[in-house]
C-alpha positions in Angstrom: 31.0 204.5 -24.6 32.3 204.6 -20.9 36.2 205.6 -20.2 36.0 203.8 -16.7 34.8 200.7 -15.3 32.8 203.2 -13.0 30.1 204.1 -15.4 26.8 202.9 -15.5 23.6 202.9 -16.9 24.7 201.8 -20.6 22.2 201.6 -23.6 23.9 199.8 -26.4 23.0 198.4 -29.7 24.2 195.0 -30.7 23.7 193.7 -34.1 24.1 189.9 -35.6 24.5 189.5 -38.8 24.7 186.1 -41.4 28.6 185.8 -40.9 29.8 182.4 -39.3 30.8 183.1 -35.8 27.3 183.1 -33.6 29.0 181.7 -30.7 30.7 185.0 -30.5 28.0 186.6 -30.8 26.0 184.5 -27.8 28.7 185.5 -25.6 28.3 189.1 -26.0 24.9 188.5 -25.5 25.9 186.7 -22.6 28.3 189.3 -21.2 26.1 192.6 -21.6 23.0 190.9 -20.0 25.6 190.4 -17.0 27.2 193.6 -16.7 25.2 195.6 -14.4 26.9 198.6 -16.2 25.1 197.4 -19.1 21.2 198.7 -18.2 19.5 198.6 -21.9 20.5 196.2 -24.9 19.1 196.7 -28.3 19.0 193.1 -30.0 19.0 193.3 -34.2 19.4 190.2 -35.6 19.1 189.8 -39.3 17.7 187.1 -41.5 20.5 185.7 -42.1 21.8 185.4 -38.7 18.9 183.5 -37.5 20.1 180.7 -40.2 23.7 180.9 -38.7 22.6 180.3 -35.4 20.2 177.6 -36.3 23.0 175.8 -38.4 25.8 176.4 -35.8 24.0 176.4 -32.2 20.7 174.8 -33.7 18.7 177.9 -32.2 15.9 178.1 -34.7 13.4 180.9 -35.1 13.1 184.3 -33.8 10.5 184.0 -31.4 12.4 183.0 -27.9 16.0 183.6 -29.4 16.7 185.3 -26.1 15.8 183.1 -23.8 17.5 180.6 -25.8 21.1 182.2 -25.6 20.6 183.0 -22.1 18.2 180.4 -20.5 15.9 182.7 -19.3 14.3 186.1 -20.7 15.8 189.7 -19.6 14.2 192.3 -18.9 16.8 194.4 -20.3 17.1 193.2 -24.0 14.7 194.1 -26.9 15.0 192.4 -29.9 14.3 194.6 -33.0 13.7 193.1 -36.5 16.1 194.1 -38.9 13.5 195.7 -41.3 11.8 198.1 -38.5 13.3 201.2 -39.6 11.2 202.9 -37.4 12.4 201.4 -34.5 14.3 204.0 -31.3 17.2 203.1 -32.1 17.1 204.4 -35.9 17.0 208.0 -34.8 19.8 209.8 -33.4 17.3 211.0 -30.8 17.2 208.0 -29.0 20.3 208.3 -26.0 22.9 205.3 -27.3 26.0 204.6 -25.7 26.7 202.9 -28.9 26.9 199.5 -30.8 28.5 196.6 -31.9 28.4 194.5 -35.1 29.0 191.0 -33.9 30.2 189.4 -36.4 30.0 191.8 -39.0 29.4 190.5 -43.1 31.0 192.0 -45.7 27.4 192.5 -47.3 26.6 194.7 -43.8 30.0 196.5 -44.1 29.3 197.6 -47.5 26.1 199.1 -46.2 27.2 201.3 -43.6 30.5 202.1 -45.0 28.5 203.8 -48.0 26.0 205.0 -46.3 22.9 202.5 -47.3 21.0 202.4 -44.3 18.6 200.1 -46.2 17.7 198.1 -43.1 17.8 199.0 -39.4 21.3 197.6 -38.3 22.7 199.5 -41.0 20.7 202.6 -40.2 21.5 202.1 -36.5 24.9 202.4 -37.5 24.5 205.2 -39.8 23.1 206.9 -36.6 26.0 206.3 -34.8 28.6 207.5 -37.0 26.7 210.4 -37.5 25.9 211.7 -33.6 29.8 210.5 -32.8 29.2 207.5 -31.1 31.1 204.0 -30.9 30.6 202.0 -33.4 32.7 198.6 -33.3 32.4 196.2 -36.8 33.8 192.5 -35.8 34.0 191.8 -39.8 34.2 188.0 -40.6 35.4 187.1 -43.5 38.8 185.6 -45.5 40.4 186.3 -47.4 39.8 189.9 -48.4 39.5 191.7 -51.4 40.2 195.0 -52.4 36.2 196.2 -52.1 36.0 194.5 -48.3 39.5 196.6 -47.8 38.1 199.8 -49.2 34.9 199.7 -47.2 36.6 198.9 -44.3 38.8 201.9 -44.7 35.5 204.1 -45.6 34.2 203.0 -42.5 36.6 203.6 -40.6 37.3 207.0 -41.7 33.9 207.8 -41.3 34.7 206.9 -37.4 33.7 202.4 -36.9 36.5 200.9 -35.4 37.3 197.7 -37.3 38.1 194.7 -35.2 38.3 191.7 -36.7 36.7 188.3 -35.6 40.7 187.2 -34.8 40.7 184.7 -31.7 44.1 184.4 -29.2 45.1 181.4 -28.6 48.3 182.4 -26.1 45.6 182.4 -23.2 45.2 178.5 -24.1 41.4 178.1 -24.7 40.5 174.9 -23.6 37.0 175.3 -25.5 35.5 177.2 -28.4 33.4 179.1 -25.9 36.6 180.1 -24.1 37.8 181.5 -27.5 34.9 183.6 -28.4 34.3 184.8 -24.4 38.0 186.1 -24.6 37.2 187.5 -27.8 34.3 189.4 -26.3 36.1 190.4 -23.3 38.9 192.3 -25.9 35.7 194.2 -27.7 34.2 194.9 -24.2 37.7 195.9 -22.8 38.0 198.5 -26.2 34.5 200.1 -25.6 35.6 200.7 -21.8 33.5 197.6 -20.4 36.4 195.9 -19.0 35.8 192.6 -17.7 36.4 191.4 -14.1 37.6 187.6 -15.2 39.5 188.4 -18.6 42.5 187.2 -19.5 45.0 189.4 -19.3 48.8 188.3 -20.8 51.7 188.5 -18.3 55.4 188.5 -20.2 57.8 185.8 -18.6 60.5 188.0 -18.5 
């Protein structure tokens, strides 16, 4: 991932799975297609997430899920489907800038943090932790038991950075899109993506 707002020509991986939250996920969407640091964007969205984001945006289908989210099509997104494992992005040939679980099921955790790579998000992500690139897991889920805390320990000794789908509220959303795009602007600001309009707190002191 970058370490300055001054790099460019980004190739990263972003990965839905069937946790609630697509909202949050739309917005990244949303956000990388607008970035012109952002030149490529590998789209995986699972099964599962195609039946969140048809019971929670009432986006149904695959085919068009792009221009859905974003109005129109880009010419920088490909969508992958989550069982081409023999897709770029599943070899650690491919130049990556890295990738982003958003949100992130515990089922998809489990995966990478032991290594599965029994479908192409979690062998994109095996791929990452392997060549040393970013790898950011938005996990969704509560409360937590003790296998969800052991794989997210695994994974992040293995190098993921765990950041959990936790929205502010001292920035006052006005809106649940204004919760998940601050969200997305936190994850973005982490990877080294920071965001022109994001919310940044200012103590009254």
């Amino acid at each position: 991932m970058p370490n300055s707002a001054e790099s460019a020509s980004l190739r990263l991986t972003l990965a839905v799975t069937g946790a609630s939250g697509s909202l949050f996920a739309a917005e990244m969407l949303r956000a990388l297609q607008s970035d012109p640091r952002v030149t490529q964007i590998d789209l995986i969205a699972s099964e599962a997430a195609l039946r969140v984001f048809a019971e929670e945006m009432h986006l149904s289908g695959r085919s068009g899920l792009i221009e859905k989210i974003l109005g129109a099509p880009s010419a920088k997104i490909t969508q992958h489907n989550e069982a081409d494992i023999g897709a770029s992005i599943a070899s650690g040939s491919t130049p990556s800038n890295g990738m982003i679980v958003l949100p992130c099921t515990m089922g998809t955790l489990a995966g990478i943090a032991n290594g599965m790579a029994s479908n192409l998000i979690e062998r994109a992500a095996d791929v990452c932790l392997k060549e040393r690139r970013r790898l950011v897991l938005c996990v969704r889920e509560t409360p937590f038991n003790r296998i969800h805390l052991r794989n997210m320990q695994l994974a992040a000794d293995a190098g993921a950075t765990i950041f959990p789908v936790m929205p502010t509220f001292y920035n006052h959303p006005q809106s649940a899109t204004e919760m998940a795009r601050n969200f997305v602007d936190r994850v973005l600001a982490h990877v080294g993506l920071p965001q022109p309009n994001a919310y940044h707190w200012q103590s009254n002191d």
